[in-house]
N, C-alpha and C positions, 0 to 999 in steps of 0.2 A: 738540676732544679726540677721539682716535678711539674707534671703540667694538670692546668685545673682541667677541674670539668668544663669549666665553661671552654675555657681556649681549646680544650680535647674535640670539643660538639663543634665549634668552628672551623677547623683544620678539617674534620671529617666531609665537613659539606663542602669548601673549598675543594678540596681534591675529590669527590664526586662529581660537582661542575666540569671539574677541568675533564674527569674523562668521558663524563657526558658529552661533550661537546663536540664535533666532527674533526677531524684532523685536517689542522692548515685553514681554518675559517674563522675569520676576527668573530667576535662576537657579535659586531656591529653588522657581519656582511651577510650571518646567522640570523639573528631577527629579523633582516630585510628580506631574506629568503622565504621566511613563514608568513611575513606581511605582505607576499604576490602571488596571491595561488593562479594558477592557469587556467585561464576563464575560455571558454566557448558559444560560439553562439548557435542555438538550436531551433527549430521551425516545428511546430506543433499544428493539428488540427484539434483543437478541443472543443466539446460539447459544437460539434460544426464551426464551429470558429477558426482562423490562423492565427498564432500567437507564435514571435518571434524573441525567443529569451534570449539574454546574454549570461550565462551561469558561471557558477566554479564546476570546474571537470568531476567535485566530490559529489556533488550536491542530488541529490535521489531526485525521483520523479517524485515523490509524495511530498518531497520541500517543494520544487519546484510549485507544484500545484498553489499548494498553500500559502508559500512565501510570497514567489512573485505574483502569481496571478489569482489570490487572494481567492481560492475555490477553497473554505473552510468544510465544505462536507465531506470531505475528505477526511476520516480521522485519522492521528498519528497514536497508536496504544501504544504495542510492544516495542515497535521501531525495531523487530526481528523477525518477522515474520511468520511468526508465531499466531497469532490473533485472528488479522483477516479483516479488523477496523479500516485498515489503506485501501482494501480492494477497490483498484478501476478497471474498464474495459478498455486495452489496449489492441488496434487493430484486429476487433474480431474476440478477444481471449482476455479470461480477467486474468490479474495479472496481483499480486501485494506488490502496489507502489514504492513501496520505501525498502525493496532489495534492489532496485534495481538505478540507473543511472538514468538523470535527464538527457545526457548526451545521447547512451542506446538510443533512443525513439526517437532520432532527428526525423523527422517526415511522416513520423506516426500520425495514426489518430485514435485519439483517447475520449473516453466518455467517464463522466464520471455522475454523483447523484445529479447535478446540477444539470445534468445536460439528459439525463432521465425525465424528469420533469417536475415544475415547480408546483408551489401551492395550490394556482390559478390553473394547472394542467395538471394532474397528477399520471404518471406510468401505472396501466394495471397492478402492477407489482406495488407499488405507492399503495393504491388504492387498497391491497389485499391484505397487507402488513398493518393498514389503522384496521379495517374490517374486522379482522382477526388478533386485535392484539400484540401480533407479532417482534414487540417488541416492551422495553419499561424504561430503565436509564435513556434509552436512545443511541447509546453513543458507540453501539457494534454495527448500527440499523442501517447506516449508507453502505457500509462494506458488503451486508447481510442481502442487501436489493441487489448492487451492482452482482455478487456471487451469484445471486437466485435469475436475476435475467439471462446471465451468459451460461448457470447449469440448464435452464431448460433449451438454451439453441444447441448444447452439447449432445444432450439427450435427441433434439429432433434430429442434428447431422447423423447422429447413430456411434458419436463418442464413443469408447467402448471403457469403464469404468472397473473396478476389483469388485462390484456385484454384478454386474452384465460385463463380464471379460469378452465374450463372442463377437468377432466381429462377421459372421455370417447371420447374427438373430439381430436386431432393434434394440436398445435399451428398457426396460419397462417399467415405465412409471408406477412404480409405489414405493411407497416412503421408506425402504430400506433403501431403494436408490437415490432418494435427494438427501438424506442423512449421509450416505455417505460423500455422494459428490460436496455438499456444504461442509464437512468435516473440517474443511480447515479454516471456519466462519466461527471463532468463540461468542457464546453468548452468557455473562457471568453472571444477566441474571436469570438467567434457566429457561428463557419464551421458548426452544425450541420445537416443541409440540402445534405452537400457535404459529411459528414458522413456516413447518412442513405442511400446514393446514392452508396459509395464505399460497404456498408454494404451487401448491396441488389446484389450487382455487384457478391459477392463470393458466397452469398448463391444462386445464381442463377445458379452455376456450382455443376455436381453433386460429390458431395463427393467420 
């Protein structure tokens, strides 16, 4: 007797489930498996604060942020690493939050725009980025600060960069150098010029 289509497309998926499926595990004991993921609890300094999470072992720093402890300035773009919208300051170093794991940074301390400063205080850098433009959607501009404060402490440690490779000379500030060090800060709608402007505006004051 031949077999229909339809019975043919049933049997197909039937037997893809079944080899789908791990060997020697009910189905039932299968879904319970996926429905406990292994959670951790993690101890954060943010923006000067302590914050103690209890996470899934998956879950990035950049959820973290946003999910539990509702710091929406933090954007999520690419969620590749790609962009530069995640960047925070982890312990000293920006970091794209969403490569990496909330668990890594148990004990860290993280800064992110919110802990830069708010309306009522703004960070020079704040401050240089409306002055200047330095921005139009908005939504690369937390990533774009948090990058542009920890390139210029890079710059003053004496970083050493693929335009100022030497580590015997200083870095030298001009805008081939913060173009390159910001290079991994996308900005889709083009401010980079008014960037490098507010950029140069702060590291022009002394520290």
């Amino acid at each position: 007797m031949p077999i229909s289509r339809r019975n043919f497309m049933i049997l197909g998926a039937v037997t893809a489930t079944a080899f789908a499926m791990p060997p020697f595990i009910s189905l039932k004991a299968y879904a319970a498996s996926l429905e406990q993921p292994a959670m951790s609890k993690v101890t954060l300094q943010v923006n000067g604060k302590p914050q103690t999470l209890e996470v899934d072992t998956r879950t990035t720093l950049l959820d973290a942020l946003r999910e539990h402890l509702h710091l929406t300035g933090t954007k999520k773009g690419c969620d590749h690493g790609q962009c530069g919208a995640c960047t925070v300051i982890a312990d000293g170093r920006r970091i794209n939050s969403c490569l990496t794991l909330a668990v890594m940074h148990d004990g860290s301390e993280v800064t992110t725009i919110e802990g830069l400063g708010m309306p009522n205080k703004l960070h020079p850098m704040q401050a240089a980025f409306i002055k200047h433009d330095g921005y139009q959607c908005g939504y690369c501009t937390p990533g774009q600060i948090c990058s542009a404060v920890a390139v210029l402490k890079e710059i003053r440690d004496g970083i050493p960069s693929h335009v100022s490779p030497s580590l015997t000379e200083p870095p030298k500030l001009i805008a081939a150098e913060l173009q390159e060090r910001m290079s991994g800060n996308i900005c889709r709608c083009g401010a980079y010029s008014n960037i490098i402007e507010a950029i140069t505006e702060v590291a022009e004051v002394p520290a």
